[in-house]
matplotlib code that plots the C-alpha trace (Angstrom):
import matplotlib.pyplot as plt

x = [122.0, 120.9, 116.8, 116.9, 113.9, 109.9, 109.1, 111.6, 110.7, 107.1, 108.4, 110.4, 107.3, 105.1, 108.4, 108.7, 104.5, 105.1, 107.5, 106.1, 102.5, 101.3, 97.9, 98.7, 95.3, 94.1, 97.2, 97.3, 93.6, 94.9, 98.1, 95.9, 93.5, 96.8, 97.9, 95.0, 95.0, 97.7, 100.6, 101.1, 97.8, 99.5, 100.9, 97.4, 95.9, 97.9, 97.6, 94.1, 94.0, 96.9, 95.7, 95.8, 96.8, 99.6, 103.1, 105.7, 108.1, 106.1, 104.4, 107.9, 108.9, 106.0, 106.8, 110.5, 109.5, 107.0, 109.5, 111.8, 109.1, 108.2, 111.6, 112.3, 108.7, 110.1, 113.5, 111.4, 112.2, 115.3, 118.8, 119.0, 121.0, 121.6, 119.1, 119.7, 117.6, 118.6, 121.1, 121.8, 124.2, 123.1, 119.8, 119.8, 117.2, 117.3, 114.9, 114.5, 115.6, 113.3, 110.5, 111.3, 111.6, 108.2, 106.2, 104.1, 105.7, 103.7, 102.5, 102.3, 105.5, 107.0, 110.1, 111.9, 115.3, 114.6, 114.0, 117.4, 119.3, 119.3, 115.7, 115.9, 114.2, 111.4, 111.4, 108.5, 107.8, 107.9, 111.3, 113.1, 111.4, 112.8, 116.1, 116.3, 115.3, 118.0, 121.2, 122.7, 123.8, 126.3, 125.4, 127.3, 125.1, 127.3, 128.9, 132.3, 134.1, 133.1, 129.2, 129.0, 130.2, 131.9, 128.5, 126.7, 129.6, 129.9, 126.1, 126.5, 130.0, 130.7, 133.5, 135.5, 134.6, 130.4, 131.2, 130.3, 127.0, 125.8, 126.6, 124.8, 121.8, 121.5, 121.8, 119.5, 116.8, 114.0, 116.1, 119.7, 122.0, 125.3, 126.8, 130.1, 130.4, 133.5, 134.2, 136.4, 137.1, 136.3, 133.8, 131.0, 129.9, 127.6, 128.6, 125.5, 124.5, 121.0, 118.7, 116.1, 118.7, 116.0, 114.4, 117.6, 118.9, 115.0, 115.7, 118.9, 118.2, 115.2, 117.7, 120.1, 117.2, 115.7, 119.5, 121.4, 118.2, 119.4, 116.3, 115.2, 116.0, 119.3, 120.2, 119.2, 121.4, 124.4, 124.3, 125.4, 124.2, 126.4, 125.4, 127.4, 130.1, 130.0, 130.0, 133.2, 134.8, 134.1, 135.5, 138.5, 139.5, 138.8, 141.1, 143.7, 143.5, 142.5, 139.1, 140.9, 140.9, 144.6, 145.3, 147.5, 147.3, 148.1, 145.8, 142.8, 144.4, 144.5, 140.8, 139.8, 141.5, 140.3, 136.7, 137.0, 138.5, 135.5, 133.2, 134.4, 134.2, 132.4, 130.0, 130.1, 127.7, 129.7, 129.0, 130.8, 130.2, 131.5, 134.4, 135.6, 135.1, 137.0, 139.7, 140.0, 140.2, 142.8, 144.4, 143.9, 145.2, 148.4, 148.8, 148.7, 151.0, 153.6, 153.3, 153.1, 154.6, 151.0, 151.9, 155.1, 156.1, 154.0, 150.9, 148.2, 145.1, 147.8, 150.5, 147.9, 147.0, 151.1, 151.2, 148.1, 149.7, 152.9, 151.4, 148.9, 150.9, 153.0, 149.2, 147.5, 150.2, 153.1, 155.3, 157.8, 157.5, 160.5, 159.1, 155.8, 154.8, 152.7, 150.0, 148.3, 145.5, 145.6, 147.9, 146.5, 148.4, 147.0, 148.8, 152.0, 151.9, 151.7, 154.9, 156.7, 155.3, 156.7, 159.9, 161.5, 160.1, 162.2, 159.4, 160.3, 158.5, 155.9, 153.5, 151.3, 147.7, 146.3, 143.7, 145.9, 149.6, 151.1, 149.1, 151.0, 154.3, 154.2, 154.1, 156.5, 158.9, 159.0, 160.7, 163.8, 166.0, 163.0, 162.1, 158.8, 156.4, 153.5, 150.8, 147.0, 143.9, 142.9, 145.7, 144.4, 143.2, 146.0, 148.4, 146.4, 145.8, 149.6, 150.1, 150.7, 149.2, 146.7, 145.9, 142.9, 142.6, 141.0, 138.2, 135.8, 132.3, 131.6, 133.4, 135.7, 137.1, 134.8, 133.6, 132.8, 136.0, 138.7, 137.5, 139.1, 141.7, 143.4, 147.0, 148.0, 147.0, 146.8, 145.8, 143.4, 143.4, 141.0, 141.1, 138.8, 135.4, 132.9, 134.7, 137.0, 136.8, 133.4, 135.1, 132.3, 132.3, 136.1, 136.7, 134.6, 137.1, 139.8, 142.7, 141.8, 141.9, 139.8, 140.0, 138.4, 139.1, 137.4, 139.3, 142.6, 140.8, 142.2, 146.0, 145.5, 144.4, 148.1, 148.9, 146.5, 147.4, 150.3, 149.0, 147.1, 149.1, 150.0, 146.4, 145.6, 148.2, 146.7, 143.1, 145.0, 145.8, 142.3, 141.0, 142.7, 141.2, 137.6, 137.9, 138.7, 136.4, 133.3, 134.2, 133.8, 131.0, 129.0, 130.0, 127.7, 124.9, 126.2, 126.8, 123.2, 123.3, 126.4, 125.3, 122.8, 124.9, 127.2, 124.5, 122.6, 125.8, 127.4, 124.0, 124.3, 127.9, 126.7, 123.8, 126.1, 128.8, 125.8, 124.1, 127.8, 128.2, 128.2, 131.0, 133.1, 132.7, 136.0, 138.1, 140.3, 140.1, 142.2, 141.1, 137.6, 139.1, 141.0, 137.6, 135.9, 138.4, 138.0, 134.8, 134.9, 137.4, 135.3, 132.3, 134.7, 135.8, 132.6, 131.2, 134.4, 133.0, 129.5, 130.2, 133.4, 131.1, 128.2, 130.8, 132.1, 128.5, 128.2, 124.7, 122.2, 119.0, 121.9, 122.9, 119.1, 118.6, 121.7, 120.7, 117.4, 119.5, 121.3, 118.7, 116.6, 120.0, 120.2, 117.1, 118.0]
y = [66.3, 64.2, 64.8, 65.6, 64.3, 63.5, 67.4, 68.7, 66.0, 67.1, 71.4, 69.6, 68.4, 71.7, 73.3, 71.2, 71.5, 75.1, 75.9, 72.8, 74.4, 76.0, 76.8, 77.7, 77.6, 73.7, 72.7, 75.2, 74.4, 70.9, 71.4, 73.4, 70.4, 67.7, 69.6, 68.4, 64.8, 61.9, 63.2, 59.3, 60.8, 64.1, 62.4, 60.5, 64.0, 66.0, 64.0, 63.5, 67.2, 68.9, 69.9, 67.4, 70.2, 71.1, 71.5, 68.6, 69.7, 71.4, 67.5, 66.2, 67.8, 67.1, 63.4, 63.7, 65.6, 62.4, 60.0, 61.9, 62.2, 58.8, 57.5, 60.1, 59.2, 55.3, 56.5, 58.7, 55.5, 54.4, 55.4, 58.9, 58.6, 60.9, 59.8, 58.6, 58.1, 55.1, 55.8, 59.2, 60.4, 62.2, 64.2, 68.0, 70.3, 73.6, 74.8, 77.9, 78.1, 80.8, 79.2, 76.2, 78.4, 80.6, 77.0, 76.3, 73.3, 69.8, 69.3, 66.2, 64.2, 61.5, 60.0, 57.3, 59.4, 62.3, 60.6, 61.2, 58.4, 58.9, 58.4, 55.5, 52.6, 51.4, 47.4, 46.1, 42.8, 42.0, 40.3, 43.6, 45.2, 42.8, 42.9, 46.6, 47.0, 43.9, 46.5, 47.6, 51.8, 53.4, 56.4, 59.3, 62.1, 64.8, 68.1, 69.3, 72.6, 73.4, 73.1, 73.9, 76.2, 75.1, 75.8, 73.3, 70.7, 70.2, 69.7, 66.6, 65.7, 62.1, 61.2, 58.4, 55.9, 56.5, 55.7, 52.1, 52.4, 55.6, 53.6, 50.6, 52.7, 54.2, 50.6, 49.5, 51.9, 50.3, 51.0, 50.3, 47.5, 48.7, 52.3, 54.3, 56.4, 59.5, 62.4, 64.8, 68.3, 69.3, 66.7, 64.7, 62.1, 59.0, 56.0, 53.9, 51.0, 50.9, 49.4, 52.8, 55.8, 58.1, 55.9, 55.9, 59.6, 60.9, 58.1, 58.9, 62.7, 62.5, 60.6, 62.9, 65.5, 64.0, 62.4, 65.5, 68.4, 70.1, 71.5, 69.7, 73.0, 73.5, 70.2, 70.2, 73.7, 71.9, 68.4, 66.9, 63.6, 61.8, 58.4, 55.0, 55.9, 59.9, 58.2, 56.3, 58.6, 60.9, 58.4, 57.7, 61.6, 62.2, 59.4, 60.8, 64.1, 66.0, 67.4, 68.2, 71.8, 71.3, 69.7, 66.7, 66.7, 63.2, 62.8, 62.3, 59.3, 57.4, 58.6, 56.9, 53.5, 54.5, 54.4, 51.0, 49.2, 50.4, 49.7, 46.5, 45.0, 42.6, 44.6, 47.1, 48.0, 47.7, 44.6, 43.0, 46.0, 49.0, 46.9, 46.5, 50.2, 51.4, 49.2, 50.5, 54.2, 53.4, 51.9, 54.4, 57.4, 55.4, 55.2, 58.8, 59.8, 56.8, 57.9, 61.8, 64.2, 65.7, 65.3, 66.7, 69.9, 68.6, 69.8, 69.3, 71.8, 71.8, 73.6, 75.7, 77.0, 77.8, 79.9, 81.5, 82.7, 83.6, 85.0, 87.7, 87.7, 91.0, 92.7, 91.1, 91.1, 93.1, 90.5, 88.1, 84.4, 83.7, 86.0, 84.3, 82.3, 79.2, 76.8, 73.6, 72.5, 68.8, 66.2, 63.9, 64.2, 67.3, 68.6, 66.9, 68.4, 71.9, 71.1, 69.9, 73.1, 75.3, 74.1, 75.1, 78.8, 78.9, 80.1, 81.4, 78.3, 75.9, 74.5, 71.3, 71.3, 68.2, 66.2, 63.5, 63.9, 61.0, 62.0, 65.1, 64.1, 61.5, 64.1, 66.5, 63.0, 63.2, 66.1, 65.7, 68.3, 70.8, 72.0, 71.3, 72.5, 70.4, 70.9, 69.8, 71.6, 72.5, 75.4, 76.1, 79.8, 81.0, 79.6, 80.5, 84.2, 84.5, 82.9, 85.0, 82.2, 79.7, 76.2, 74.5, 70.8, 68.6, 66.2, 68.3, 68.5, 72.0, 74.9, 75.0, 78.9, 81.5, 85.0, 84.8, 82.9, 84.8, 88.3, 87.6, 85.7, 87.4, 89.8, 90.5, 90.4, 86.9, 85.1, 82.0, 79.6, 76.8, 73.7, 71.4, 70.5, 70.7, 73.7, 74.0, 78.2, 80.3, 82.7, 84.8, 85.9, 85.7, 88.4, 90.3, 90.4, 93.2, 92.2, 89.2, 87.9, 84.0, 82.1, 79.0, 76.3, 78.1, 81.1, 78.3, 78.8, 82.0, 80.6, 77.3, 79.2, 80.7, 77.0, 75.3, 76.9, 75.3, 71.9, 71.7, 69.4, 67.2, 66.4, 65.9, 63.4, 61.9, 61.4, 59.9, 57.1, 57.4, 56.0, 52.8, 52.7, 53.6, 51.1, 48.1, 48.6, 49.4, 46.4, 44.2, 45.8, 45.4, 41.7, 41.0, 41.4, 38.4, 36.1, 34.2, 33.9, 32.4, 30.2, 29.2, 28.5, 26.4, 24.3, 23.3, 22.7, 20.2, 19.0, 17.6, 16.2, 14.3, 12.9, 11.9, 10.4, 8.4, 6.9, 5.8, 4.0, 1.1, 1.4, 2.7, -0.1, -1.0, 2.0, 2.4, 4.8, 7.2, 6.7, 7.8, 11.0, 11.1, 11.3, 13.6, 16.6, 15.9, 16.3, 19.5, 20.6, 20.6, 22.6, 25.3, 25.9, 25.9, 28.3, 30.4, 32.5, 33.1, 34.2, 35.9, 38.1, 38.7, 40.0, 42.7, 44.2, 47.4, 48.6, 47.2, 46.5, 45.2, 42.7, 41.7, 40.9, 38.6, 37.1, 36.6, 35.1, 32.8, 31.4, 31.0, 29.1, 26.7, 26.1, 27.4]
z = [-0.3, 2.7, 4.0, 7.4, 8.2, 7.5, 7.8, 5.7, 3.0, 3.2, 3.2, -0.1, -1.8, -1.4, -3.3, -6.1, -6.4, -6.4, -8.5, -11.2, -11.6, -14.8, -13.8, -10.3, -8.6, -8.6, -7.1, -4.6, -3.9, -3.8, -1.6, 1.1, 1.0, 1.4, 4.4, 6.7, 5.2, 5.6, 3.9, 1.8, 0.4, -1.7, -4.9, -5.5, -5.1, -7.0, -10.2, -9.7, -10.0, -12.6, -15.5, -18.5, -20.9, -19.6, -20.7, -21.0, -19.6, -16.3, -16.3, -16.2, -13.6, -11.6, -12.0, -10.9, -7.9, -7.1, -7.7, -5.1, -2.6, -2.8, -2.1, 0.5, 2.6, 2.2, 3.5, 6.7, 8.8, 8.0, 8.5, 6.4, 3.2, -0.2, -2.6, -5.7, -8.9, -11.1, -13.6, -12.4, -9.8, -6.5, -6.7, -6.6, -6.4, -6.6, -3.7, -2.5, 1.6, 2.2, 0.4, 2.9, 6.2, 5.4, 5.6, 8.8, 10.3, 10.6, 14.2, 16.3, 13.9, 15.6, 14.2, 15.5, 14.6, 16.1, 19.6, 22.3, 22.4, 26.2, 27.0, 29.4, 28.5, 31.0, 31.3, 29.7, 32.1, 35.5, 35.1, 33.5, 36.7, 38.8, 37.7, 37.0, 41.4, 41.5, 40.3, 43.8, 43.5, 45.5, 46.8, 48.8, 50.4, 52.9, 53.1, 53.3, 52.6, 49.5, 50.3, 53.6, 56.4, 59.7, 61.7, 59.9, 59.5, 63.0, 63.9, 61.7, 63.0, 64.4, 66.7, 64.9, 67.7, 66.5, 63.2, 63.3, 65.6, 62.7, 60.1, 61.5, 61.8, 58.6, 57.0, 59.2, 57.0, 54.6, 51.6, 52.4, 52.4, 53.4, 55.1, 56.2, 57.8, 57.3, 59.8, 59.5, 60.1, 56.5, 55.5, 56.9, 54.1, 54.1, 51.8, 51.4, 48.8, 48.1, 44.9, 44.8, 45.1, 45.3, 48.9, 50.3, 49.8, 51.2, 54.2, 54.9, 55.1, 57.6, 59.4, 59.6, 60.1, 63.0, 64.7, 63.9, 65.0, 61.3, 59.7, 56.4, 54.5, 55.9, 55.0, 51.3, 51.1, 52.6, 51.2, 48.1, 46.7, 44.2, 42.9, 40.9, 39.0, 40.5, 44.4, 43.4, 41.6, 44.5, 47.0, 45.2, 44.3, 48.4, 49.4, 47.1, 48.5, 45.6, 47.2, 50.6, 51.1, 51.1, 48.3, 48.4, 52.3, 54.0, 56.6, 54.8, 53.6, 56.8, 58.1, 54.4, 55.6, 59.6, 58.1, 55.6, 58.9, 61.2, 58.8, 57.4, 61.3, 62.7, 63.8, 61.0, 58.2, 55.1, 53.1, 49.4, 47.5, 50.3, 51.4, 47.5, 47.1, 50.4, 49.5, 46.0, 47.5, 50.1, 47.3, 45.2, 47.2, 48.5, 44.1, 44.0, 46.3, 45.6, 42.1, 41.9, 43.8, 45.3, 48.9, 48.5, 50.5, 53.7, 53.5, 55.8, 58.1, 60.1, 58.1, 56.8, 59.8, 60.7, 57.4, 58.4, 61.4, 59.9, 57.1, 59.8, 62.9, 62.0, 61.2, 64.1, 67.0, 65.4, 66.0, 63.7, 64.2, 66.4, 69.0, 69.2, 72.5, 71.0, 73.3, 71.4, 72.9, 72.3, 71.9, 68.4, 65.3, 64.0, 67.5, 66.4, 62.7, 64.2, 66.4, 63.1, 61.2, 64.2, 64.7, 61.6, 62.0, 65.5, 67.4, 71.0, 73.1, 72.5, 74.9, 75.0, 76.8, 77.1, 79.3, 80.2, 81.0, 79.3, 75.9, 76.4, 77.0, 74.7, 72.1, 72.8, 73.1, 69.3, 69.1, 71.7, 70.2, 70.9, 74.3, 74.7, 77.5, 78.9, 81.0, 81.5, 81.0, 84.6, 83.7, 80.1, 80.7, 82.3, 79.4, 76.6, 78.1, 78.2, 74.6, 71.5, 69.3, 70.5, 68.2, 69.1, 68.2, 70.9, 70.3, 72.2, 71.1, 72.0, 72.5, 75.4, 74.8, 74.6, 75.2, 79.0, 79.8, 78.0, 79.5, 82.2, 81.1, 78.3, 79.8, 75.9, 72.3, 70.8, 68.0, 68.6, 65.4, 65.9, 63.4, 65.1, 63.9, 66.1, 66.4, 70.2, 70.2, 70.2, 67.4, 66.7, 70.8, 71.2, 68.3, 70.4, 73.3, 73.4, 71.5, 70.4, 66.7, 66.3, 63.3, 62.3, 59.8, 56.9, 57.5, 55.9, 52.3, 51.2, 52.8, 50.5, 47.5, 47.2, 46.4, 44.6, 41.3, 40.8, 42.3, 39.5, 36.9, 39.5, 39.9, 36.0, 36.8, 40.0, 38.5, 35.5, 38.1, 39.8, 36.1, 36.3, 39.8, 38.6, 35.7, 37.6, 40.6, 37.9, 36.5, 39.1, 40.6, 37.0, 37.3, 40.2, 38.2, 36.0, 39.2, 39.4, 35.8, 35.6, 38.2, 36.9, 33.6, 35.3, 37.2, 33.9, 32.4, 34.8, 34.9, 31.1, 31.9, 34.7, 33.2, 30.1, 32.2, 34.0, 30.7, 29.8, 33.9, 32.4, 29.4, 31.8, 34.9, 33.7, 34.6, 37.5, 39.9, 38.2, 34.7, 36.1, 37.5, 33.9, 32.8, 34.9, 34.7, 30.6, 30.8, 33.3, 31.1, 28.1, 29.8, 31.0, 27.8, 26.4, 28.7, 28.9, 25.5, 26.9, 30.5, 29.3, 27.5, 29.8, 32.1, 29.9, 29.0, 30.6, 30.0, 32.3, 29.3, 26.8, 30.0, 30.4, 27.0, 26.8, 29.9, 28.2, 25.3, 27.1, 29.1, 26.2, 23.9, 27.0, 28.3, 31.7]

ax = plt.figure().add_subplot(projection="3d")
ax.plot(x, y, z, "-o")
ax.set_aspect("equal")
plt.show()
């Protein structure tokens, strides 16, 4: 049977010497002596020590075992193999396991076999160095739902029109080259392309730290960090909607392409490699829901937060749906999913709050066959504390509803469902006012769970799609690392054919005009074809020390 390796060979030996002795004692004496010595040492040892008188057969054995355990230390580093004796078939030998397992085991082996294959390889000159700090990394450090809770999200929350001066800032940091920046009610993430990942996630974080007034500790609770192929994947599954709280939801979609346009400005941070990567997750997530039915059924916050109400407003207010007074603070588009969500539910009347008029009216335009209230926020107290239901979802930065002010305010029961982030309602002091019931955005998970269950094939399907996605961006953005080389190929290449074509000037005086540009595409033609194999194949080698060692090749095959 196969040896497994140098010990076991050596555990092997001390078996066959054991059972093989006839006298016993010198070769015991012997073996304890091997033990401390070089173990290429033990066969010389041995027969320098067995007994000359002893029997045949015991002495044959003996040499058989040798024989084996001379092949099997030539075979300690190499590929492992059954081994065979010449003119026999494959050896056995009948050792005794426990015999094997009661030995002390060698200390301080090191075989090349038995090292991971994973170990990283550290480059061994200054030009492996140099390349290796070349390879540009996308990172993504933030927080969302799943890591953090709304009171931390929205000290790190950005208005949408900050975006582009944050994300110029953080790639203005030692270690960066490139940032984005996404906000959203549910997630706060920075995309970031650096060459020392561990640099920029430590910059990054005292950035946020210092900006944001967020403790160091609270951050490193909160955050996640996801790096290369993890970032993209990450990017591309959130633009696809399949990390949204509500999975499948449509809005995330368009705050994905919101932050590649910012970013991809004049004045935004996002250089080659960002801009490919947005692109790919805008184009990714329009895939997924062109090509699966995840966003079917119309899910959003916003519809969560209308089943959360219909699901509780019988316990909370003792009241159905279609007796329920409803005021929307805000006029955006998570205002106008929660008319759409309404509507069909026939709720008794709906009114819009908004700071400016025409914002307001403008909304409740969409939906003429509805009558629609409007009104602006100098009267928001006295309409939310006659509401049954109260949806928060202005862009406000603190909270504009809150203990002190709804004391006073409040002539009946009501629920108060904020899904803004900062967050628009103080729920921890509303709750504490008489008849009230607050809710914020996390309060949506245990609605959503209800329907993620059976979203679940649909998104096997959707990150089936996401693959082709990851593929083709991973290639390109390994292909970068081939571009000066390449170069440089094509330079000392075109080099040769011009200096050919010029020790020929004379031979071809004769030529007309466009018999010389005959020539030159031939000759151009010729080089492209040549160096079609060789860049062809430094583009398609994924590992970064297999790519420096064929850039080594190359240079070395054409003197570059």
């Amino acid at each position: 049977a196969p040896l497994p390796n140098l010990q076991h060979r050596v555990l092997l030996y001390h078996s066959i010497v054991d059972h093989s002795a006839g006298e016993g004692e010198e070769v015991r004496r012997d073996r304890g002596h091997s033990e401390e010595t070089n173990t290429a040492l033990l066969p010389l040892s041995l027969l320098l020590h067995f007994p000359a008188g002893s029997h045949c057969k015991t002495r044959m054995q003996l040499i058989a075992g040798l024989v084996l355990l001379s092949a099997a230390s030539c075979a300690a580093f190499s590929p492992v193999a059954p081994l065979r004796i010449a003119g026999s078939s494959t050896a056995r030998l009948n050792v005794s396991p426990a015999r094997i397992a009661t030995r002390p085991m060698m200390a301080n082996l090191r075989m090349d076999m038995e090292i991971p294959k994973s170990l990283p390889i550290e480059p061994k000159t200054k030009e492996d160095k140099k390349a290796k700090q070349s390879e540009t990394r996308v990172v993504v450090l933030g927080l969302s739902h799943k890591t953090a809770s709304v009171e931390v999200r929205e000290k790190l929350a950005v208005q949408e029109h900050n975006w582009q001066s944050v994300g110029r800032a953080i790639a203005a940091l030692p270690s960066l080259k490139e940032a984005a920046v996404l906000s959203t009610c549910n997630r706060f993430e920075i995309y970031f392309v650096t060459n020392d990942v561990h640099a920029g996630i430590r910059e990054v974080t005292e950035y946020l730290s210092t900006t944001r007034g967020v403790s160091m500790k609270e951050l490193r609770n909160s955050l996640f960090m996801l790096s290369e192929d993890d970032a993209v994947w990450h990017a591309l599954r959130v633009a696809g909607g399949l990390d949204s709280l509500v999975i499948g939801e449509g809005q995330i979609l368009s705050q994905m392409k919101r932050c590649y346009e910012i970013a991809t400005e004049k004045q935004g941070a996002a250089g080659k490699v960002l801009t490919r990567m947005l692109n790919t997750a805008v184009s990714a997530g329009k895939r997924v829901r062109s090509e699966t039915g995840i966003a079917r059924g119309g899910v959003s916050i916003s519809s969560a937060a209308v089943e959360l109400v219909e699901k509780n407003c019988l316990q909370d207010l003792n009241l159905d749906m279609d007796q329920l007074d409803i005021c929307i603070l805000g006029a955006g588009k998570m205002a106008r999913l929660l008319v759409q969500h309404l509507l069909p539910r026939n709720v008794k009347s709906i009114t819009i709050v908004n700071r400016s008029q025409q914002g307001a009216d403008n909304l409740a335009s969409m939906f003429p066959e509805a009558t629609i209230k409007t009104a602006l926020m100098d009267s928001m107290l006295e309409l939310v504390g006659g509401s049954h239901v109260t949806f928060a979802c202005t862009g406000a930065m603190e909270p504009i509803l809150y203990q002190e002010n709804l004391e006073g305010a409040m002539r009946r029961d009501a629920m108060l469902v904020d899904i803004s982030v900062p967050r628009n309602i103080d729920d921890v002091g509303a709750n504490k006012v008489e008849g009230v019931r607050a809710y914020n955005v996390d309060d949506l998970k245990a609605v959503v769970a209800a329907n993620q269950a059976r979203r679940q094939r649909l998104v096997l399907e959707a990150e089936e799609l996401l693959q082709d996605e990851m593929k083709s961006f991973k290639g390109w953005h390994q292909s970068l690392g081939t571009v000066p080389m390449i170069t440089k190929l094509q330079s000392r290449a075109n080099k040769i054919r011009r200096e050919e074509l010029l020790k020929y000037e004379r031979k071809l005086s004769g030529l007309s005009a466009q018999e010389r540009e005959t020539v030159e595409r031939l000759t151009k033609g010729i080089v492209a074809k040549l160096l079609h194999g060789p860049m062809s194949h430094l583009r398609t080698v994924d590992d970064v020390s297999d790519r420096q060692s064929t850039v080594k090749s190359l240079e070395a095959m054409f003197r570059l």
